[in-house]
C-alpha positions as CSV (number, residue, x, y, z in Angstrom):
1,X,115.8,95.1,83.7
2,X,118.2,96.4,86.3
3,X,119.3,100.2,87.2
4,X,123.0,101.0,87.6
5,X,123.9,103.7,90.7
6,X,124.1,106.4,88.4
7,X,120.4,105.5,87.3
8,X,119.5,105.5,91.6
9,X,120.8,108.8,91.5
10,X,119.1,110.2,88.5
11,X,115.4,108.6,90.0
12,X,115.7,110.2,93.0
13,X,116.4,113.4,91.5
14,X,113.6,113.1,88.9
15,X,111.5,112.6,92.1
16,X,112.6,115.5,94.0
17,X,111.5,117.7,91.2
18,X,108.6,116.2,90.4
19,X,107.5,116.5,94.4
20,X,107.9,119.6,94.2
21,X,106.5,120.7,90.9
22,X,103.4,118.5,92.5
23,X,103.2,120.4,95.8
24,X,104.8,123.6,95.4
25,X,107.1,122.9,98.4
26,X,111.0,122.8,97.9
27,X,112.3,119.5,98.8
28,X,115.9,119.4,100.6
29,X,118.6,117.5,98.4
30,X,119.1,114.0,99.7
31,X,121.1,113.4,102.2
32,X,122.6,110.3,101.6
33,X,122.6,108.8,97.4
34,X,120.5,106.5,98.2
35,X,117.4,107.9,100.2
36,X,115.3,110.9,100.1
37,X,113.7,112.5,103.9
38,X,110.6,114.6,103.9
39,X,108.3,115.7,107.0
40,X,105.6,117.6,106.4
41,X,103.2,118.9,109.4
42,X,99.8,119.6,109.2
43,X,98.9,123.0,107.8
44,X,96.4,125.3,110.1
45,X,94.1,125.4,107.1
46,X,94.0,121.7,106.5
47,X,90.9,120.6,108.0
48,X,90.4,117.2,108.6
49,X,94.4,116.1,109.5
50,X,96.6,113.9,108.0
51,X,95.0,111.2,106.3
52,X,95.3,107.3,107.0
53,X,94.2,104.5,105.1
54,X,92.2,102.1,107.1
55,X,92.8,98.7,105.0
56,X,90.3,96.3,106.8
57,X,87.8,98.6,106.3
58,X,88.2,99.9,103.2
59,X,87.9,104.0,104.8
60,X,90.1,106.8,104.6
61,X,90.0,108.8,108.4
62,X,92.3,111.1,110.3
63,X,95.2,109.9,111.6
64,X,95.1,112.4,114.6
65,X,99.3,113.1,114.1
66,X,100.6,116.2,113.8
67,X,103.2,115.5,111.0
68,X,104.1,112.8,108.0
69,X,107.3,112.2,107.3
70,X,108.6,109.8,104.4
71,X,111.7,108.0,103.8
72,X,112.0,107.4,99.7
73,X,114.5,104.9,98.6
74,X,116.2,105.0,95.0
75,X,114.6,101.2,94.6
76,X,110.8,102.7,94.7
77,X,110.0,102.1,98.4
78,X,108.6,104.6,100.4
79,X,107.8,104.1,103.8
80,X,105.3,106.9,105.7
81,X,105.8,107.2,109.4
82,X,102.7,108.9,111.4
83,X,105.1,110.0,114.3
84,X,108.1,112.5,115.2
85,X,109.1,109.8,117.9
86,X,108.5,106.7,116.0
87,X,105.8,105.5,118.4
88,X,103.1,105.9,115.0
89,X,102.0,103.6,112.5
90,X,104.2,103.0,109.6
91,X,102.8,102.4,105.9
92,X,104.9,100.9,103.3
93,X,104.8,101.5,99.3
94,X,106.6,100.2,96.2
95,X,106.4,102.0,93.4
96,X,108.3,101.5,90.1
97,X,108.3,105.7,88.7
98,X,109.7,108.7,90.8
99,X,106.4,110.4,89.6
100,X,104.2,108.0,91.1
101,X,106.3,108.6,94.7
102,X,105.6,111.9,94.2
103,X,102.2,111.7,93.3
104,X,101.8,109.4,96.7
105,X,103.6,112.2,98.6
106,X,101.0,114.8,97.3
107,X,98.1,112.6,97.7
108,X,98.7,112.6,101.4
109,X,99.0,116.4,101.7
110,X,95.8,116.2,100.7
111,X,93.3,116.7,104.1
112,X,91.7,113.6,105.2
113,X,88.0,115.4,105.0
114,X,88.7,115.7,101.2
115,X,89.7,112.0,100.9
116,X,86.7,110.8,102.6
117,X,84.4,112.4,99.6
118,X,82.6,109.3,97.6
119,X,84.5,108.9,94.2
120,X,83.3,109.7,90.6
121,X,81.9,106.7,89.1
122,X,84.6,104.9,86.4
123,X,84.3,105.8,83.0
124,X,85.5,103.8,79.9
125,X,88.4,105.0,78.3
126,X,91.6,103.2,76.1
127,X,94.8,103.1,76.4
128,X,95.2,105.4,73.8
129,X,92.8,108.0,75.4
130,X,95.6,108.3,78.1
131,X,98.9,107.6,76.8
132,X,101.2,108.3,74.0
133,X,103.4,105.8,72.4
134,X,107.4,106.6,71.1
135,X,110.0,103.9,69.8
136,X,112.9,104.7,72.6
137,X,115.8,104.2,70.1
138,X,119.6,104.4,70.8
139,X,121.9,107.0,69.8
140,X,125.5,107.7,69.4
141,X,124.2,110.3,73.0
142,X,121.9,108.9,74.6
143,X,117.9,107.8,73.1
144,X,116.2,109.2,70.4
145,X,112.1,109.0,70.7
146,X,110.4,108.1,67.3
147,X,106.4,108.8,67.6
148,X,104.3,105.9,67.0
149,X,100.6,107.3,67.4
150,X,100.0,108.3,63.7
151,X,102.6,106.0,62.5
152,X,102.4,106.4,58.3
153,X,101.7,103.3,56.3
154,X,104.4,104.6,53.9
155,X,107.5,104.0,56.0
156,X,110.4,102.3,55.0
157,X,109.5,98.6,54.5
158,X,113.3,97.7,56.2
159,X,112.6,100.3,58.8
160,X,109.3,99.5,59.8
161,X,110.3,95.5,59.9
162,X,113.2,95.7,61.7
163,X,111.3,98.3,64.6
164,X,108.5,96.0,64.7
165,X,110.9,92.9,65.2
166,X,112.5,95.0,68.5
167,X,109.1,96.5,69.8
168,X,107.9,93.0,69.7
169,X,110.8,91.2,70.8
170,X,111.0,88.7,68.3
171,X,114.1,86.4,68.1
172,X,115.5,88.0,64.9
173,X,115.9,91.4,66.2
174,X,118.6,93.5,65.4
175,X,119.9,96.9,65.7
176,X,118.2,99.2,63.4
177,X,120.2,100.4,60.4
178,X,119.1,104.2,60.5
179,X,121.2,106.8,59.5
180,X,122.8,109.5,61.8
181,X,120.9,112.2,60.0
182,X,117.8,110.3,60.5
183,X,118.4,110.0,64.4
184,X,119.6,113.3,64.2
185,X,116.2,114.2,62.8
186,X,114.3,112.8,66.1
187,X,113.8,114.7,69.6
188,X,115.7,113.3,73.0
189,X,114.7,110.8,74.5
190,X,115.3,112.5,78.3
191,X,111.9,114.7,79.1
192,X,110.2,111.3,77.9
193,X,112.4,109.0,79.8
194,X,111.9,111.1,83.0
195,X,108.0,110.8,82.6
196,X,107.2,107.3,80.7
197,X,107.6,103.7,80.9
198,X,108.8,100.8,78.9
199,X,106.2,98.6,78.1
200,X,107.2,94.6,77.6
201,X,105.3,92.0,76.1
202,X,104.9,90.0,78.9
203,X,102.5,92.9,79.7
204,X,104.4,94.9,82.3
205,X,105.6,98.3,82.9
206,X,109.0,99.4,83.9
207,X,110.1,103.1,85.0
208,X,111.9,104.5,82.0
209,X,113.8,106.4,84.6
210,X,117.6,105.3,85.1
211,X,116.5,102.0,83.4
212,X,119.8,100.3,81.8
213,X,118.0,99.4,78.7
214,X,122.0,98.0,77.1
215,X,120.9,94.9,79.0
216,X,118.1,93.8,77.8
217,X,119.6,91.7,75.0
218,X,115.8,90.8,73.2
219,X,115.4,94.3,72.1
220,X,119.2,95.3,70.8
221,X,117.5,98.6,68.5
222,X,114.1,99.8,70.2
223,X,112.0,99.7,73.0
224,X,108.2,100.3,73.3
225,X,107.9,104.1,75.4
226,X,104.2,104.9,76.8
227,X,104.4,108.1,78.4
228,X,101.2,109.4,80.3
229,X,99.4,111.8,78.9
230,X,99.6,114.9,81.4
231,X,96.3,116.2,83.1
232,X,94.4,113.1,81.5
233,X,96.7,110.0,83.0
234,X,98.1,109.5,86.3
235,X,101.1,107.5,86.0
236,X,100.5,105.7,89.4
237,X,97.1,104.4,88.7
238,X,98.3,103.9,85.1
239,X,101.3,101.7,86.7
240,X,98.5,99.9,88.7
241,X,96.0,99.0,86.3
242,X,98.6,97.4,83.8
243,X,101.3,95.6,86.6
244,X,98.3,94.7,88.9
245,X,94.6,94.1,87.2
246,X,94.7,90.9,85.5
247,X,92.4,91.6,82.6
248,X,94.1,94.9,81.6
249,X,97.7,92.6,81.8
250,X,95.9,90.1,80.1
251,X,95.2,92.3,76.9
252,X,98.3,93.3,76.8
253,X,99.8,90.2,76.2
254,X,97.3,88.9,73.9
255,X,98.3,92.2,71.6
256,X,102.1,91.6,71.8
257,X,101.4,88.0,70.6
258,X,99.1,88.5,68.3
259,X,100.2,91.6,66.4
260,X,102.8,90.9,62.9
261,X,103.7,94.7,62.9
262,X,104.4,97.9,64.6
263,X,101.3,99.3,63.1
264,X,99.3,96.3,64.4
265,X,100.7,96.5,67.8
266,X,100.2,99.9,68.3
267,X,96.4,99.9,67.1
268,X,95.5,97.4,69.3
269,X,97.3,99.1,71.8
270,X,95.6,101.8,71.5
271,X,92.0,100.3,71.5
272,X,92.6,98.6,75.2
273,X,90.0,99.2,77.3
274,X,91.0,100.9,80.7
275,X,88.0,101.6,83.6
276,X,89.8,104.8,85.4
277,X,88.2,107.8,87.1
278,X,88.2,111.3,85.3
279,X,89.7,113.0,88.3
280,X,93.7,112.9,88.9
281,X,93.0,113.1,92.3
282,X,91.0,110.2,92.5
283,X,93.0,108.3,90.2
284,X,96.2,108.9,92.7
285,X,93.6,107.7,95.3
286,X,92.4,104.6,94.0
287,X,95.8,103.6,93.0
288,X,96.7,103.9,96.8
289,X,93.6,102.6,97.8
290,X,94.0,99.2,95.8
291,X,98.4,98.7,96.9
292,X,97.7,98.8,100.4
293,X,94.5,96.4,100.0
294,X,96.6,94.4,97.8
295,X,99.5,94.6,100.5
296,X,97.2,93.9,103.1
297,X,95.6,91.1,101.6
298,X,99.0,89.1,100.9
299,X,99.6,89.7,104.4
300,X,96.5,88.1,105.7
301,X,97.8,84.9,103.9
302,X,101.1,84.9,105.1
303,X,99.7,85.0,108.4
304,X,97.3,82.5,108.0
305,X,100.5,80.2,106.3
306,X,102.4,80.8,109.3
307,X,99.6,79.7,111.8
308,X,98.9,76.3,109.9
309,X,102.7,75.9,110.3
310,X,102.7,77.1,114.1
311,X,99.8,75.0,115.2
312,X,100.6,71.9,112.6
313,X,99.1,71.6,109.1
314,X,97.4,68.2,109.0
315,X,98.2,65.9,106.0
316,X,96.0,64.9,103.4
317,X,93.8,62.0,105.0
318,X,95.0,62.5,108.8
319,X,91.7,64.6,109.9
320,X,89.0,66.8,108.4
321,X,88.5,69.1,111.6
322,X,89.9,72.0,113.2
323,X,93.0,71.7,114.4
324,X,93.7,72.1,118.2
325,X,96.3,74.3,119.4
């Protein structure tokens, strides 16, 4: 999957919006085509300051700074800089969809005092609970979005084996033969693009956003779109639990392989079993809560690779102790 510089422009314009539509703030154009500023300062009724996540510790505190500002790139990165003079912290992100930069940017508007409340406990909920599910189907203008959620059993027998051949990625794909009066019949594909994902059968998702979908040869007529369901779903702890908690992943896959239709897929789909927190809020937390652990974590052990090469790595069979350095 790759994004072409028009789709870079088109995802940092889908996050401006959605910033703003999020905080209620208007957000400057960008300056340059590839990067989006924003500094915000700390509000005289936000008690408790701008909030900081303390990794090693697991705690959210204040960060004692008077101001945030972000730098958002068109590739997903966002990096968060506690300083006007550059002398503060710095806290990196990658995301994959504008709305789940924006939803980071909001989150940290939020006051530190609320952050530090204990969460809900996690409730059980599926995949269908919190998302709905479109065929993202090409058109003479643009994508067409069939729905999938209460998919008929009476559809076209060449229809529905040819979509479930592209959703699935089988080998003997091909473009769907569908009539221009049929496509015609179907709504844009562009509010859903700007708010959904493709999902893959290797079990990941992929902002839908300024996504070049022409290149992905394996799927020539359809792609599988799960868009969020809004006030129910955030898309950044949705984009977590799928790209980052192995069992969820796991699932996934094991429904992409197993499943001999579209109906099939979907279904079981629908009946995966997500733990999330009923809150949006606290979904946006924990979703930032579990990247920066996760990002802390990997750096632990790239530290820790880097000493054993510093201060020698003993080879199998040379010694069983510490090392000295």
């Amino acid at each position: 999957m790759s994004y072409c510089r028009q789709g870079n422009r088109v995802w940092l314009s889908v996050c401006r919006e959605a910033i703003q539509d999020l905080t209620g703030v208007y957000v400057d154009p960008p300056p340059a085509r590839s990067v989006l500023f924003l500094m915000w300062h700390v509000p005289a009724e936000n008690e408790g300051g701008i909030p900081f996540f303390e990794t090693s510790q697991g705690i959210w505190h204040d960060s004692d700074r008077p101001s945030l500002t972000w730098a958002i790139l068109d590739d997903g990165k966002l990096f968060a800089s506690y300083s006007d003079h550059n002398e503060g912290p710095v806290v990196t992100f990658k995301v994959r969809h504008p709305q789940e930069a924006a939803e980071l940017v909001a989150l940290y508007r939020q006051s530190a005092n609320l952050l530090q409340r204990p969460p809900d406990p996690l409730a059980n909920r599926t995949l269908g609970e919190l998302v709905n599910f479109y065929a993202l189907i090409p058109a003479d203008k643009g994508h067409r979005t069939f729905p999938l959620d209460d998919l008929p059993l009476n559809i076209d027998c060449r229809f529905a084996s040819n979509l479930s051949a592209n959703l699935l990625q089988r080998k003997d794909a091909t473009a769907l033969n569908v009539s221009a009066r049929f496509l015609n019949s179907l709504y844009p594909a562009h509010p859903h693009r700007r708010s959904g994902y493709v999902l893959s059968p290797t079990g990941r998702l992929s902002s839908a956003v300024g996504l070049n979908l022409a290149r992905q040869s394996k799927s020539p007529g359809a792609h599988l779109l799960v868009v969020p369901r809004a006030g129910i779903c955030s898309p950044y702890f949705l984009s977590e639990a799928i790209n980052h908690d192995a069992a969820v992943a796991k699932e996934v896959r094991r429904v992409f392989a197993g499943a001999g239709s579209v109906h099939e897929l979907i279904e079981q789909l629908k009946g995966t079993a997500i733990r999330i927190r009923t809150d949006l809020w606290e979904q946006r937390r924990e979703a930032a809560e579990r990247e920066q652990q996760r990002d802390h974590w990997t750096n632990l052990q790239a530290d820790d690779a880097r000493n054993q090469v510093i201060h020698g790595n003993p080879m199998k069979g040379e010694s069983d102790g510490p090392v000295s350095s």
